[in-house]
N, C-alpha and C positions, 0 to 999 in steps of 0.2 A: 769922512763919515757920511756925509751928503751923499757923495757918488756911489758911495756899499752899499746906502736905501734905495738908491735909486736904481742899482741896479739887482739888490735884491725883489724891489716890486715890479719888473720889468721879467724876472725869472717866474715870479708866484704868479705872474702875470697869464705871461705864457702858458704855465704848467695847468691853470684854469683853465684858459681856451680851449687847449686842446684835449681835458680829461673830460669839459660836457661833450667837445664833438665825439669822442667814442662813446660818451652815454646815449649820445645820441645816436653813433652809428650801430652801437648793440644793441638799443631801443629799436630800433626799424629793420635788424635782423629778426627779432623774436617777432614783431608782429607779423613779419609777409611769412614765417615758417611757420607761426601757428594760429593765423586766421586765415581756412582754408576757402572761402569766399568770398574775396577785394578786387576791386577791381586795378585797373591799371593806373598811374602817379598819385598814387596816395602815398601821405609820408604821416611819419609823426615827427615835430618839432622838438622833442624830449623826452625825457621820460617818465612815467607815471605809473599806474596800477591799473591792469585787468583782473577781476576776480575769475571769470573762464572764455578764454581765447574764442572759443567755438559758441560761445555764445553772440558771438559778431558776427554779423555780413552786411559788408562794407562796400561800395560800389565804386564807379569813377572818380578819380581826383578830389579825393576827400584828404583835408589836409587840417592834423590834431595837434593842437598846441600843448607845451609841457606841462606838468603838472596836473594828468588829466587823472579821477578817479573814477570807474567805471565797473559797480555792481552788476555783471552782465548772466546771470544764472537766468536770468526769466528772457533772455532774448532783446537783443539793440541792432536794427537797422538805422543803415546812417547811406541814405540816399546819393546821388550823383553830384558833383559838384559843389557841397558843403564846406564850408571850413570854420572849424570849432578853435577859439581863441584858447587861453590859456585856463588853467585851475577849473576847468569845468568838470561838473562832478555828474553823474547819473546813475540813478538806484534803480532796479527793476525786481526789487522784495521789499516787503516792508516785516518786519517783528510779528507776532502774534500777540497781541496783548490783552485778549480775549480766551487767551491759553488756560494751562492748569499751571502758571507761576507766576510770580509779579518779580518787576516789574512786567514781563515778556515770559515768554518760552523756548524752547530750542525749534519750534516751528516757524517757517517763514510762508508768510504770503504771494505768490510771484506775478506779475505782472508786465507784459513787452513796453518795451518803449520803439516807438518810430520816427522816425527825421525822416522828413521827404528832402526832395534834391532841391538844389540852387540856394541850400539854406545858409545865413551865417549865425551863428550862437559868438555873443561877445563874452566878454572874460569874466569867470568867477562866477556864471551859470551855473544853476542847481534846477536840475531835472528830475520829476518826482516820477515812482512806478506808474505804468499804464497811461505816460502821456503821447499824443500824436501830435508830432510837429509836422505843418501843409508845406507845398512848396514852397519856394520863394518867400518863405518868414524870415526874420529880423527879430534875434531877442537880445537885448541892450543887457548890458555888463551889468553884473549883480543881479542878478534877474533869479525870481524864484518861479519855476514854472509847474501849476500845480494841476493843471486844466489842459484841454487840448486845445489847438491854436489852430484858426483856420488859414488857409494858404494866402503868399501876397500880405500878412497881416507885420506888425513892427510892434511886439510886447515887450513891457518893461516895467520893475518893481518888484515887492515880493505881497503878496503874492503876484505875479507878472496877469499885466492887463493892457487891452489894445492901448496903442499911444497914436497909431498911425495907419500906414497901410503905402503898397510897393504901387508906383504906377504902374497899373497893369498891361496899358498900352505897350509901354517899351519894355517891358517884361518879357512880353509876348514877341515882340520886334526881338528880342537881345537872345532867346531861346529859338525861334526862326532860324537865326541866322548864327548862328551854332558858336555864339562866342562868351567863352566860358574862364574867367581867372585860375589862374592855375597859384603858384607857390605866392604867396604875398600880394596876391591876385593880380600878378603878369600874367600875359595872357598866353593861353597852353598851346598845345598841338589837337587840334580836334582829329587827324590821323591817327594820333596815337589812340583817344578815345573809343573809334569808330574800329578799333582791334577786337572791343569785345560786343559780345549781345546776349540780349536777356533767356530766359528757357522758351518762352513762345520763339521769340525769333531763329532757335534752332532746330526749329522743327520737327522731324523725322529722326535728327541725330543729338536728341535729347532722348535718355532710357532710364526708367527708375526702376531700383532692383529690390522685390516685396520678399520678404520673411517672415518667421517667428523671432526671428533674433537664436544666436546661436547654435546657427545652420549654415555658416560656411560663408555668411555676405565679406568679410572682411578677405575671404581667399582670394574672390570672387574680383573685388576690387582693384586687391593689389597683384592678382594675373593678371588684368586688361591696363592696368597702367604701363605694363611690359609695350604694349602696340605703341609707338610713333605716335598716331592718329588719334590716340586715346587720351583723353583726364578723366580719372576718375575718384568720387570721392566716397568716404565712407560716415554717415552719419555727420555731413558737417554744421546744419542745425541744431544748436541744443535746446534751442525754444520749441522743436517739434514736437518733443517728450511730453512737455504739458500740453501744448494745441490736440495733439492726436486723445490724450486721452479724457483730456477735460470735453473732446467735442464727443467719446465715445461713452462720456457717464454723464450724458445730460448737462455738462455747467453751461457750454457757449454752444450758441446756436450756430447752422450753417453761413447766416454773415459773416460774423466773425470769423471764420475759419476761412471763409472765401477771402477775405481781406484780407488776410494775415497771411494765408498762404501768395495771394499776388503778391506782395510788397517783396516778400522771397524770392518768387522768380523771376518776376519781368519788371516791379519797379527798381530793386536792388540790387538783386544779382547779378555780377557779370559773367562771363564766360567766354573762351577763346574759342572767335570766330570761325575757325578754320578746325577744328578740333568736333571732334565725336566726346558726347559728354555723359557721363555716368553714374546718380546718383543710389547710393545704398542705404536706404534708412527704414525701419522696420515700422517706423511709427507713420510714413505714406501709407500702410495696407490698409485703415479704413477709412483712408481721404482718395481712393481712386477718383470717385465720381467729381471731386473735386479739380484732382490732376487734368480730368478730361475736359473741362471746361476752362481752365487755364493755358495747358498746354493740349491741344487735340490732334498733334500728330505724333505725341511723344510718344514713345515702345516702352513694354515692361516686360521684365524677367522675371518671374514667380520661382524663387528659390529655394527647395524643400530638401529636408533631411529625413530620414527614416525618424519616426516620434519614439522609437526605443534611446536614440543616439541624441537625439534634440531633448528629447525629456530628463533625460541620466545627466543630460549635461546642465541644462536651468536648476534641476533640483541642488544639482553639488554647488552651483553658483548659486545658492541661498535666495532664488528668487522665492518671492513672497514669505519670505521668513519674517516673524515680526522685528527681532532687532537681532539684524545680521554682523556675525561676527568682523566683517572685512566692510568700514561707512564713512568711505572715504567722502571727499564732496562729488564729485563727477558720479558715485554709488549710490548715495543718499540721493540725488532726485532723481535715476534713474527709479528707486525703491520707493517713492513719494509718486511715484506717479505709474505704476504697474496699474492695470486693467484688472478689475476686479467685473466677477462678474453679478455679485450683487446690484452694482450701479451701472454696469451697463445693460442692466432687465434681461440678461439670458435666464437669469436662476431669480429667486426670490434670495434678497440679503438673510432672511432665516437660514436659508440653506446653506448660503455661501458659508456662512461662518460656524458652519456643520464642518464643511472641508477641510480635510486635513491639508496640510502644506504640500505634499504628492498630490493629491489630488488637483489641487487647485494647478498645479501646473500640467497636468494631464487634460483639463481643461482649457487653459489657455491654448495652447498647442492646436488644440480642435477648431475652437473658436476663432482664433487669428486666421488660420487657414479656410474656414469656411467662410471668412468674410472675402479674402481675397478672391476664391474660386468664383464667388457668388457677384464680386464687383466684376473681374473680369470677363464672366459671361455675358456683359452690356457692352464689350468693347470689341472692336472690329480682330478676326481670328489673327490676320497678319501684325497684327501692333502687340502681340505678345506672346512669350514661351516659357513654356515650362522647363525647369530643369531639376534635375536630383544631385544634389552632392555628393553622391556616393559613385555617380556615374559622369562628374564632370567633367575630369582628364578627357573622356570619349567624346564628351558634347564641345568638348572648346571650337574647332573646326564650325560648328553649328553656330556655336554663340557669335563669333566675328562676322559670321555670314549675315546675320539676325541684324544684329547691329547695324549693319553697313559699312564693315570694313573688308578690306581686302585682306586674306590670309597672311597672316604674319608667325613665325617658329613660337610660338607663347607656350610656356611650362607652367603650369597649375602650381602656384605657391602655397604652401598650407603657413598660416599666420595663425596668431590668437591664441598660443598653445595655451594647456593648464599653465597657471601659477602655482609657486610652493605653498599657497594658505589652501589651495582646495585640491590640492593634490592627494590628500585622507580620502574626502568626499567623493572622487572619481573612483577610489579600488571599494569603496563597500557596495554589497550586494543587497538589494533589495530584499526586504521582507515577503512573507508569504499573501497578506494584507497588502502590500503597495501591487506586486505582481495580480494578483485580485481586482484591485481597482486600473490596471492598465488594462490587462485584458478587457473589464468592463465598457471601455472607452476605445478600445483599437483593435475587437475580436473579431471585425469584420474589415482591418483595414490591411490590404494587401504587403503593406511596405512596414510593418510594425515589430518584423524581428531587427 
């Protein structure tokens, strides 16, 4: 009877060890497939919960211990060199409880969180919205962190408060001299690290591709990924949705947005060194002037669609509809955060909310696009092109040249098709009143059939 227990705890035994290692090796399948911005030997130790993948960008040798839970809708960077112990938890929304329901509402408040590099977070950390952790911080296990912590600093407590602080002499010596803990803080390969570099360091072969959204960026993306030479990504920020538009209805000033956008590309991001890189995201087009002082030798692709085919298509996709039938989560704050143009001062809010829902995207369309034309006329003629989706089969040859690549056979992918929920929405024919109001808005513009 002795030896049946013993060797039944010997089988239950085994059967343990090896069913966390596949949680763990399916755990670090899902993250390197869908966080499309990490750098190289980052691992996760277990498994846990992301609320939205893309709302991470994750840089070198950041390494997450099990049991992590991680509110990521409002945007988490997690700096170079980090390693986050177990059970840490971090939210970047808070409830609305200043709503129209008690206790809360179905509104959420968002705010990023930031981890600079060389950081450790000990276990059972709780990270509150909208905090900035400095380099080279230390926050002690159990730690409730409610404030932003300055770099070199050692917090601890709840709420978490200085205890100490990192010598910054051999800080500064131990970052020098490029030696950096790797898994259990053995020490890594700084080769393997030096594989990637940030959007400034890729200078000329860094290109961000500006839209309306729903004009073809997503084809756009996944034909140049066909080139060798090429990565390219589509929208892989989802903290950009709020930054672009909170910066374009007045909430945060150009610091903010200047800071927020660095920590994206050159203190967090990595990117394969060797490689021509690609980014597509619609909510860059009224942060150019910012891209240029971040990255100033980057290239941009101005990517336009006829506003008959770009408009027919936002309206069926229920943009600016008040409560759209299809609110999913990735929908809902895409729809929490559309550009409105009462609060960006093009129109006065009395009027905005004269507009009909075609209207208002007939607007849009204009407006996105005039800011782009108007940013890029500040920028040098060679660092950008225009293209038409309707004519880009013809330009791909153009596009690779633009770039800096060498000619490669690339066949123009069309991605993004309609789905069955708005497949309705696509065959009806506009009213005599919406055609009215297009004309109004695009009777002088060439490309409007």
């Amino acid at each position: 009877m002795c030896f049946l227990r013993k060797y039944l705890y010997l089988i239950v035994t085994k059967f343990v060890t090896k069913f966390r290692q596949e949680q763990k090796r399916y755990a670090n399948f899902i993250f390197h497939r869908h966080v499309p911005l990490q750098g190289v030997n980052c691992e996760l130790k277990g498994v846990g919960y992301v609320s939205e993948w893309r709302g991470l960008v994750i840089g070198k040798n950041v390494h997450i211990g099990q049991g992590f839970y991680i509110a990521s809708e409002g945007g988490v960077t997690i700096g170079d060199n980090t390693h986050i112990s177990r059970n840490v938890t971090m939210y970047t929304h808070n409830h609305d409880y200043e709503g129209g329901a008690l206790p809360y509402d179905a509104e959420r408040k968002y705010k990023s969180v930031h981890i600079g590099k060389n950081v450790w977070i000990g276990m059972n950390v709780s990270i509150c919205p909208g905090v900035n952790i400095g380099d080279g911080t230390i926050i002690a296990l159990g730690s409730v962190v409610t404030k932003d912590v300055p770099e070199h600093s050692i917090v601890g407590g709840a709420p978490a408060k200085p205890v100490g602080s990192r010598d910054v002499t051999h800080y500064l010596d131990l970052e020098r001299r490029r030696l950096y803990g790797g898994k259990n803080g053995r020490m890594g390969s700084d080769q393997d690290l030096s594989t990637c570099v940030n959007a400034r360091e890729l200078g000329s072969r860094m290109c961000y591709v500006l839209s309306t959204g729903r004009s073809g960026s997503t084809a756009i993306i996944d034909s140049m990924n066909q080139h060798p030479d090429v990565i390219a990504y589509h929208e892989p920020w989802r903290a950009l949705i709020r930054l672009s538009t909170e910066f374009e209805h007045g909430i945060i000033g150009e610091s903010q947005v200047l800071e927020e956008l660095e920590a994206l590309l050159v203190k967090v991001s990595s990117f394969p060194a060797d490689k021509n890189v690609i980014i597509s995201d619609q909510k860059l087009s009224n942060l150019i002037p910012f891209l240029q002082r971040i990255t100033p030798q980057a290239k941009y692709i101005w990517l336009t669609r006829s506003p008959r085919s770009c408009v027919h298509s936002t309206y069926a996709r229920e943009w600016y509809s008040e409560f759209p039938e299809i609110l999913k989560t990735s929908t809902r704050y895409w729809h929490r955060y559309r550009v409105e143009g009462g609060l960006s001062g093009d129109v006065s809010v009395s009027r905005w909310g004269q507009y009909s829902r075609f209207e208002k995207n007939c607007w849009y369309y204009k407006y996105w696009n005039s800011i782009i034309c108007n940013s890029l006329s500040a920028v040098e003629a060679s660092q950008w092109l225009h293209v038409e989706l309707e004519n880009l089969s013809d330009q791909i040859e153009g596009l690779q040249d633009f770039v800096g690549l060498k000619s490669n056979n690339i066949r123009l992918l069309k991605t993004n098709k309609v789905v069955s929920a708005h497949q309705n929405a696509y065959t009806e024919k506009w009213s005599d009143e919406q055609e009215e109001t297009f004309r109004r808005y695009f009777e002088h513009d060439t490309e409007s059939k």
